[in-house]
Short mmCIF file of the C-alpha atoms (twelve columns), coordinates in Angstrom:
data_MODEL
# 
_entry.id   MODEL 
# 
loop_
_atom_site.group_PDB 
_atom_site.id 
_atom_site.type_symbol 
_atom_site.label_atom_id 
_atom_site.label_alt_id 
_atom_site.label_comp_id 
_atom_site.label_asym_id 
_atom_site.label_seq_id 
_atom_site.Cartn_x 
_atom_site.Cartn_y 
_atom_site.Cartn_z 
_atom_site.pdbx_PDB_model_num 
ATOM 1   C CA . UNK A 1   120.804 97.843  33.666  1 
ATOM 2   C CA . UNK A 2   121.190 97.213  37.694  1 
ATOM 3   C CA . UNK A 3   117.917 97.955  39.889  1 
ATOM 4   C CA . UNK A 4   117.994 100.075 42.879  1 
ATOM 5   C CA . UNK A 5   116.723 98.307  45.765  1 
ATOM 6   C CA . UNK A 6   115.039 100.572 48.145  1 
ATOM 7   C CA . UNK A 7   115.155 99.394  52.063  1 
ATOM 8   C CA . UNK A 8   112.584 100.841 54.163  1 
ATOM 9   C CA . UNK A 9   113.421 100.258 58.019  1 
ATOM 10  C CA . UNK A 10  110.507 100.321 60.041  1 
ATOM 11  C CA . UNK A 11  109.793 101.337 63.501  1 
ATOM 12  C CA . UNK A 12  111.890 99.021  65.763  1 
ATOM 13  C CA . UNK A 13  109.347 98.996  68.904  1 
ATOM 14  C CA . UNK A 14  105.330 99.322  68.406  1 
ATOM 15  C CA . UNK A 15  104.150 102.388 69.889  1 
ATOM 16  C CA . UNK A 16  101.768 100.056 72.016  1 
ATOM 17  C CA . UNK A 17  105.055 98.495  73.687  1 
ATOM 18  C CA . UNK A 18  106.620 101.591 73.649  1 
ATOM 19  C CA . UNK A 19  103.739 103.401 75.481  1 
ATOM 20  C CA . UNK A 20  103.189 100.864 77.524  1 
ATOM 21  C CA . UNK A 21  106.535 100.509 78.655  1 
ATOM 22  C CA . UNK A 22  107.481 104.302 79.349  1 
ATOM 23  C CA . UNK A 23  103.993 104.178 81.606  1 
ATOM 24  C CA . UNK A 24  104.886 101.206 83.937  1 
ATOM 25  C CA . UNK A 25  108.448 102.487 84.208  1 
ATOM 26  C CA . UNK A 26  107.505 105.757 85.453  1 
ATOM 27  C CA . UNK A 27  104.821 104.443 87.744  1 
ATOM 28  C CA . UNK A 28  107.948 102.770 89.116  1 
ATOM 29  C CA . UNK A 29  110.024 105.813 88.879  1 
ATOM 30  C CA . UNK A 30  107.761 107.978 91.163  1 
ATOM 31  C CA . UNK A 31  107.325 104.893 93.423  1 
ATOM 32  C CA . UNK A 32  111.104 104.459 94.024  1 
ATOM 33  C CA . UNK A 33  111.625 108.449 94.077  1 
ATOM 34  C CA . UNK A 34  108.526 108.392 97.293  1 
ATOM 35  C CA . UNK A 35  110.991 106.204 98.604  1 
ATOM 36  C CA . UNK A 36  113.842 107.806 98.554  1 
ATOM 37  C CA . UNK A 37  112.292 111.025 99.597  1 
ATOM 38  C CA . UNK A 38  110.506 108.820 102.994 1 
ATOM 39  C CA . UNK A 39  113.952 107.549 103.708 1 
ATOM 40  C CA . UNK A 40  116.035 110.736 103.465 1 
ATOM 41  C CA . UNK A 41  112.669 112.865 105.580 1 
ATOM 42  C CA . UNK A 42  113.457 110.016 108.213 1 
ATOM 43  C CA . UNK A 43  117.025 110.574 108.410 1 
ATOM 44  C CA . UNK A 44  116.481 114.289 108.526 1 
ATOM 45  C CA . UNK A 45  114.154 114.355 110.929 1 
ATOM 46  C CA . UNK A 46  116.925 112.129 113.061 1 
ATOM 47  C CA . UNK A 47  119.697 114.630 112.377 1 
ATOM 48  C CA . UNK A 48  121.670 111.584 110.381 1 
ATOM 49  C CA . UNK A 49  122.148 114.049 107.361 1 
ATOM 50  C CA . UNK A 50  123.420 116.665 109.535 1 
ATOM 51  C CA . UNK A 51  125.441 114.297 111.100 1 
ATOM 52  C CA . UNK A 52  126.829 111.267 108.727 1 
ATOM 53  C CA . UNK A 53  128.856 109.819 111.138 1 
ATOM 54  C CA . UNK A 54  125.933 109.111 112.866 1 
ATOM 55  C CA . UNK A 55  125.228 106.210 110.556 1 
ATOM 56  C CA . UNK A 56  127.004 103.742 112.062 1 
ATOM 57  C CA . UNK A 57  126.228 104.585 115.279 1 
ATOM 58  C CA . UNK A 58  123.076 102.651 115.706 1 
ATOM 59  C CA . UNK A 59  123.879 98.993  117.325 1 
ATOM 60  C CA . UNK A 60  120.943 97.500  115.481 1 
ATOM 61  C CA . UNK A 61  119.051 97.737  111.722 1 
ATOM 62  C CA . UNK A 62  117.923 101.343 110.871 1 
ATOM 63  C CA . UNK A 63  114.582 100.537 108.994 1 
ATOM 64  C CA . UNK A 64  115.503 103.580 107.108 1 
ATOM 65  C CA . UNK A 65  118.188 101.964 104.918 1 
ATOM 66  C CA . UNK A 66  115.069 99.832  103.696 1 
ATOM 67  C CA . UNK A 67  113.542 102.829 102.289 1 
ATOM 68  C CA . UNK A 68  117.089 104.369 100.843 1 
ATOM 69  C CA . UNK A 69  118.381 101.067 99.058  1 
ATOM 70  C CA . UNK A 70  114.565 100.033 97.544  1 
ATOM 71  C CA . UNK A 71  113.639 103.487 96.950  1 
ATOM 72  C CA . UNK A 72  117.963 104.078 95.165  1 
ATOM 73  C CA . UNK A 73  117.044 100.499 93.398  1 
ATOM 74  C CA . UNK A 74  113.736 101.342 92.077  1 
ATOM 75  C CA . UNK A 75  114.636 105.224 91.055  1 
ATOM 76  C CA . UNK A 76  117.501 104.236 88.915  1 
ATOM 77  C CA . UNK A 77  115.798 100.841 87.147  1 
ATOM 78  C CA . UNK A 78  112.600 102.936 86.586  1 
ATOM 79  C CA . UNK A 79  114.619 105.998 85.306  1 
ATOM 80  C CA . UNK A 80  116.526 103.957 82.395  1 
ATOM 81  C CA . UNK A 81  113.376 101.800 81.521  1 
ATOM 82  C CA . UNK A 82  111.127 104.947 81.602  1 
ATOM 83  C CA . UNK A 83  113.916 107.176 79.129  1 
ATOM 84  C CA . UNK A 84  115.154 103.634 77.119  1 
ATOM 85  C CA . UNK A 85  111.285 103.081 76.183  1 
ATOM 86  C CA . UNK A 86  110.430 106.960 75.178  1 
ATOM 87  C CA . UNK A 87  113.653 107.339 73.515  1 
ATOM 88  C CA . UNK A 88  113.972 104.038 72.035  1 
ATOM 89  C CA . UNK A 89  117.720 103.779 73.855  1 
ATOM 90  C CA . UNK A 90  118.901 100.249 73.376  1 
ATOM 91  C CA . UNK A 91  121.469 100.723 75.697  1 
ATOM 92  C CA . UNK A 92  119.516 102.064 78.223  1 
ATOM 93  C CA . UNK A 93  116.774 99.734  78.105  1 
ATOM 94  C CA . UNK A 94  119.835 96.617  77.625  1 
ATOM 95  C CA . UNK A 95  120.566 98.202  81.441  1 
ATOM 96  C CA . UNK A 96  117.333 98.338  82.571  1 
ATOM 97  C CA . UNK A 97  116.846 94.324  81.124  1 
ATOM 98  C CA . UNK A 98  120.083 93.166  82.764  1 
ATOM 99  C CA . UNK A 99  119.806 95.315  85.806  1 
ATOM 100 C CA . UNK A 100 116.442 93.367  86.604  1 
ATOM 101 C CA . UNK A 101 117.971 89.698  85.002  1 
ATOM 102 C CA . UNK A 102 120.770 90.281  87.881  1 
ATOM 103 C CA . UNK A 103 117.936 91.163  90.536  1 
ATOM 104 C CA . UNK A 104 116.352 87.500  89.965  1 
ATOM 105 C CA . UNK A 105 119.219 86.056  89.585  1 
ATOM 106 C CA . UNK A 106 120.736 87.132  93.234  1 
ATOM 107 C CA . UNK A 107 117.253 86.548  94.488  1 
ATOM 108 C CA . UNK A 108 117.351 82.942  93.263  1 
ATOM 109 C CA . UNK A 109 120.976 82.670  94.568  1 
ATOM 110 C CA . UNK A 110 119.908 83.738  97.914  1 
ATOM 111 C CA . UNK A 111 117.146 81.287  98.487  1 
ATOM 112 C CA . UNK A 112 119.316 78.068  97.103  1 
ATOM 113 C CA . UNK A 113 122.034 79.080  99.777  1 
ATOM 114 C CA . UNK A 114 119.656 80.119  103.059 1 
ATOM 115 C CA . UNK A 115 118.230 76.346  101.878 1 
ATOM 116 C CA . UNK A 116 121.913 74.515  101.917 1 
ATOM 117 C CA . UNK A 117 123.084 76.694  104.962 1 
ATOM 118 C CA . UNK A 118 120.037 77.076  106.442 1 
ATOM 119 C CA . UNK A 119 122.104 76.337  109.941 1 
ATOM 120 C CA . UNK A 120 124.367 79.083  109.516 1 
ATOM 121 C CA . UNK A 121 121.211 81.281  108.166 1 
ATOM 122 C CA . UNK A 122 119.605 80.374  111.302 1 
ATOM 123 C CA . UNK A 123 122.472 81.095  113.650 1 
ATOM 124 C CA . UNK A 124 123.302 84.405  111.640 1 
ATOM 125 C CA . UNK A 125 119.315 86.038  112.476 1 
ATOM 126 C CA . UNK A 126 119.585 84.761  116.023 1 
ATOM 127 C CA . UNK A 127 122.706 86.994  116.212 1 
ATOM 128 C CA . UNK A 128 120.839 89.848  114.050 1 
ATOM 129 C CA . UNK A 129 117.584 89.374  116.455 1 
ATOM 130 C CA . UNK A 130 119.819 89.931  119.306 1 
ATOM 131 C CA . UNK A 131 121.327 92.951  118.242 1 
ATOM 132 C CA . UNK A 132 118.514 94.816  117.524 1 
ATOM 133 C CA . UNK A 133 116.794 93.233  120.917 1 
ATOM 134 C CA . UNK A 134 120.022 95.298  122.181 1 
ATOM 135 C CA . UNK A 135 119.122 98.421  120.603 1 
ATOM 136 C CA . UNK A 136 115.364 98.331  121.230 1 
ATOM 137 C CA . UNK A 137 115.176 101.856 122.632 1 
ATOM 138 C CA . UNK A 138 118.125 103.298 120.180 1 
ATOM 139 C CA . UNK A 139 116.085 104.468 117.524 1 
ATOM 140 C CA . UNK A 140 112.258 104.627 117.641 1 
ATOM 141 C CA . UNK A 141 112.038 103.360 113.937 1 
ATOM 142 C CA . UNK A 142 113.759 100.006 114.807 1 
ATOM 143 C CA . UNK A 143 111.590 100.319 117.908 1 
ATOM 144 C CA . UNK A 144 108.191 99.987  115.947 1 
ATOM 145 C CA . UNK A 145 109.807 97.726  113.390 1 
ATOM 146 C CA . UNK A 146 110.045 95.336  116.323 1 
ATOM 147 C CA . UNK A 147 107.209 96.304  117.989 1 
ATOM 148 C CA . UNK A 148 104.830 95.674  114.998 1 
ATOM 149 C CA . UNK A 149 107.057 92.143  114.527 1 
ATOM 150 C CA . UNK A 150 105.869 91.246  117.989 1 
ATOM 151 C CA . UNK A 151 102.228 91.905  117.404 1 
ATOM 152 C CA . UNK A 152 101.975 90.548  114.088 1 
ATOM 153 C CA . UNK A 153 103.663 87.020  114.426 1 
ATOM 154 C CA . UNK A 154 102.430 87.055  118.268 1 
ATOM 155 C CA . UNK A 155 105.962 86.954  119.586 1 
ATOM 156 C CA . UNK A 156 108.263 87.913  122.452 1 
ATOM 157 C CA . UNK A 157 111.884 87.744  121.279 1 
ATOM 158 C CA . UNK A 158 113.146 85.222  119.387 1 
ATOM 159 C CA . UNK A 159 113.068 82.336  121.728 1 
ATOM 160 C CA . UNK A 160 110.985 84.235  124.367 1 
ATOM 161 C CA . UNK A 161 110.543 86.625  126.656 1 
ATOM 162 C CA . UNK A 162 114.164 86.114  128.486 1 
ATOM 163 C CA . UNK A 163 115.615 87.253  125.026 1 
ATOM 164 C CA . UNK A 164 115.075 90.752  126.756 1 
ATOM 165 C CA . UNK A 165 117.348 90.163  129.157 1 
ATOM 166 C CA . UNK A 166 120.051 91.477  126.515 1 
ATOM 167 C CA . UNK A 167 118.594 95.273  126.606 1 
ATOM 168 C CA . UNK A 168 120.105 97.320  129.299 1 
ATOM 169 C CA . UNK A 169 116.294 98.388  130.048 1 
ATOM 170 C CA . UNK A 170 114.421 94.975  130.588 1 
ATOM 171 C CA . UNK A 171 117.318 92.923  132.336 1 
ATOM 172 C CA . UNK A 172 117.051 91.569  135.953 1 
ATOM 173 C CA . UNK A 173 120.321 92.495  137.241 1 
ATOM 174 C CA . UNK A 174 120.316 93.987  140.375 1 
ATOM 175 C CA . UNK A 175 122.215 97.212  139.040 1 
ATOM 176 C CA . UNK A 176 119.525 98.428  136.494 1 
ATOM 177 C CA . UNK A 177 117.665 101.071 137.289 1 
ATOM 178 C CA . UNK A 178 114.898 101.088 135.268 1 
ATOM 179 C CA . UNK A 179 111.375 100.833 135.196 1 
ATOM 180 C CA . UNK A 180 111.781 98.418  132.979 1 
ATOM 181 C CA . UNK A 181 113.382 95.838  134.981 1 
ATOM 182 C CA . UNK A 182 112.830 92.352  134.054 1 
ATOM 183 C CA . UNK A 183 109.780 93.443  131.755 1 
ATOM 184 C CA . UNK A 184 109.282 93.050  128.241 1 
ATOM 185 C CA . UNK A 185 108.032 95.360  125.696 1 
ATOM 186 C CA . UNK A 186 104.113 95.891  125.557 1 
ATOM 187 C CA . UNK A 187 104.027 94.110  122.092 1 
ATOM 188 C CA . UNK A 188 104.858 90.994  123.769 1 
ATOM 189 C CA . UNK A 189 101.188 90.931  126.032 1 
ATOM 190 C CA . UNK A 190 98.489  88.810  124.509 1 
ATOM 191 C CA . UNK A 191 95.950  91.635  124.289 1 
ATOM 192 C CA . UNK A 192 92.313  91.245  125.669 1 
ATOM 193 C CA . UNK A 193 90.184  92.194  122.440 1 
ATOM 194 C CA . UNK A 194 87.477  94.111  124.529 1 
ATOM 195 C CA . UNK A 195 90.220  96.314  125.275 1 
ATOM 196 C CA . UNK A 196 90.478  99.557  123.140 1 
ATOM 197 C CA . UNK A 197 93.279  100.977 124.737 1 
ATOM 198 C CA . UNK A 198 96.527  99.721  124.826 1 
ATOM 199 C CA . UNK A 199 98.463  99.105  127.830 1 
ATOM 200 C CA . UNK A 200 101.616 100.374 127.283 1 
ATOM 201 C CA . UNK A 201 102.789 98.915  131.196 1 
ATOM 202 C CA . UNK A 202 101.079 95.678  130.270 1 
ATOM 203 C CA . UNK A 203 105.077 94.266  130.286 1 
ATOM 204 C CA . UNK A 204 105.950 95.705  133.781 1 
ATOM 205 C CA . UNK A 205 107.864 93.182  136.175 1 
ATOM 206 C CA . UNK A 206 106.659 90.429  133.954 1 
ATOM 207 C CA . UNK A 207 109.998 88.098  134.336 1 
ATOM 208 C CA . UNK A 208 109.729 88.657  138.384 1 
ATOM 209 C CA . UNK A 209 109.108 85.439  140.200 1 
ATOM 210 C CA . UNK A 210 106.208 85.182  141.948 1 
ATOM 211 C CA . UNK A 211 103.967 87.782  139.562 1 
ATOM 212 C CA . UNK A 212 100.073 86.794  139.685 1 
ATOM 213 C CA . UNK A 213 97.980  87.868  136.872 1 
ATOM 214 C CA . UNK A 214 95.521  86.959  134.545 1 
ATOM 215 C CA . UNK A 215 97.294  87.531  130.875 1 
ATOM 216 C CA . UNK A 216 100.122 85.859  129.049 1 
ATOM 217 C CA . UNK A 217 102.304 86.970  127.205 1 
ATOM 218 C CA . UNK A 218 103.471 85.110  123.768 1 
ATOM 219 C CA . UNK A 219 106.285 83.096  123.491 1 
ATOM 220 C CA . UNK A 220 108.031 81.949  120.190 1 
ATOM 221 C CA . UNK A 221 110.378 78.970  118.337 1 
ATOM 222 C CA . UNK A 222 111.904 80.076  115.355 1 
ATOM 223 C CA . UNK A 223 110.656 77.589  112.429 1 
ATOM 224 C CA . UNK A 224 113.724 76.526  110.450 1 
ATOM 225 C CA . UNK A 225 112.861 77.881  107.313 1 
ATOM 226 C CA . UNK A 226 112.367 81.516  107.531 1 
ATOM 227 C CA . UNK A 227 111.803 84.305  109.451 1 
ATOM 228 C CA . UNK A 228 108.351 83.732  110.989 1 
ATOM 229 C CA . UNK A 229 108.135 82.750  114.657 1 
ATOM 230 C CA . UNK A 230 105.302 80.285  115.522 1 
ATOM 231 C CA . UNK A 231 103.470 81.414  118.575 1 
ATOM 232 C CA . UNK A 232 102.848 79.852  121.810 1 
ATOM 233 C CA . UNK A 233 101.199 80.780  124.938 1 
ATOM 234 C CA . UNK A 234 102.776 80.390  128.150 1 
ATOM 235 C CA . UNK A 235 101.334 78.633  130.803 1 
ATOM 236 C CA . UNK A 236 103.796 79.596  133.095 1 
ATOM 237 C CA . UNK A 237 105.059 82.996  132.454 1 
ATOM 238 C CA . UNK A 238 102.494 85.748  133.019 1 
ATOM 239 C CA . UNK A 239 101.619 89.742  132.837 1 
ATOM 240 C CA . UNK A 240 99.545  91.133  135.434 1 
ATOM 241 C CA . UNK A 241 96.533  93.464  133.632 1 
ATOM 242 C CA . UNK A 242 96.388  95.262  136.805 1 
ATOM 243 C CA . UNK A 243 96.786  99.676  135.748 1 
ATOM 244 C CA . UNK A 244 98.042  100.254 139.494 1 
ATOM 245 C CA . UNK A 245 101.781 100.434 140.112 1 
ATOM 246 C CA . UNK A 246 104.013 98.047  141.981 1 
ATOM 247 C CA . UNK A 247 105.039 99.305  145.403 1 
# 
């Protein structure tokens, strides 16, 4: 006489993992879909989705394309992980597994090279600095990106305040017609903290010889292993606090 065996296959995920899964993943699903929503508003607002040539027409880093590639990133991972765990999709949640291995794994990658060519690195963000020092007044989003750089690290440039000298609005040459001339941007002055305004003009004819005044403005070395700029006040170059207008 032969015996039936009877196989009873469980449940291949707990319904506590499975829960708890599905929840984080859609957390990160409406995170990454807020982002991608922000970044396409922004490029609407600028008439680049009207316009898609427009794209490419910026000189320096649309801060936008942050927003679009996170917010694409996080969408899609949080979309497979959030469906894979309710559904119990193996391949799904096999994509959303690799998908994130490959994220560390490029992110590891990335640091061990910026460490061995941490020259090149260097000489590659003094040429992105520069660029978007070019196309300060392009697009205001890379304007307060650099802006809020410049007040947060206490920074003027990359090396200092001559850096501007590549924008067509703060250089000295004789030929420029702007206001502007051989300024810097306002995020540059070292701000008096009993002031509650802001002095947008605070950078006005700050790079003309023979300016008197009685605030500096911040000057900066790139450290060599990152992006941070160390601070340092100028003894030598200064911004004049005075509201009137130069004659």
């Amino acid at each position: 006489m032969t015996r039936k065996h009877h196989h009873f296959k469980g449940a291949e995920v707990s319904c506590c993992v499975k829960y708890f899964l599905f929840g984080f993943n859609i957390i990160f699903w409406l995170l990454g879909a807020a982002f991608l929503a922000i970044g396409l508003w922004a490029w609407a607002e600028k008439g680049v989705l009207s316009n898609l040539s427009s794209i490419t027409d910026l000189g320096g880093f649309d801060p936008v394309w942050l927003f679009i590639v996170v917010g694409g990133v996080m969408f899609v991972l949080g979309f497979a992980g959030c469906i894979g765990a309710l559904r119990e999709n193996t391949f799904l949640l096999k994509f959303f597994s690799v998908f994130l291995g490959l994220i560390f794994f490029l992110e590891l990658t990335a640091g061990i090279l910026a460490f061995v060519f941490k020259d090149w690195i260097k000489d590659q963000l003094n040429f992105f600095i520069n660029n978007n020092v070019k196309a300060y007044r392009d697009d205001i989003d890379l304007q307060n990106l650099i802006d809020f750089a410049q007040e947060y690290w206490s920074c003027c440039g990359a090396h200092g305040p001559d850096d501007w000298n590549l924008n067509i609005y703060f250089n000295c040459t004789d030929k420029n017609p702007s206001r502007e001339r051989c300024g810097v941007p306002f995020s540059c002055c070292v701000k008096d903290p009993a002031e509650d305004v802001i002095n947008t003009q605070c950078g006005y004819d700050v790079r003309l010889q023979g300016v008197s005044s009685t605030q500096t403005v911040a000057t900066s070395e790139k450290r060599h292993n990152g992006l941070v700029c160390e601070a340092i006040n100028s003894n030598t170059t200064l911004i004049s606090t005075d509201n009137s207008m130069p004659g």
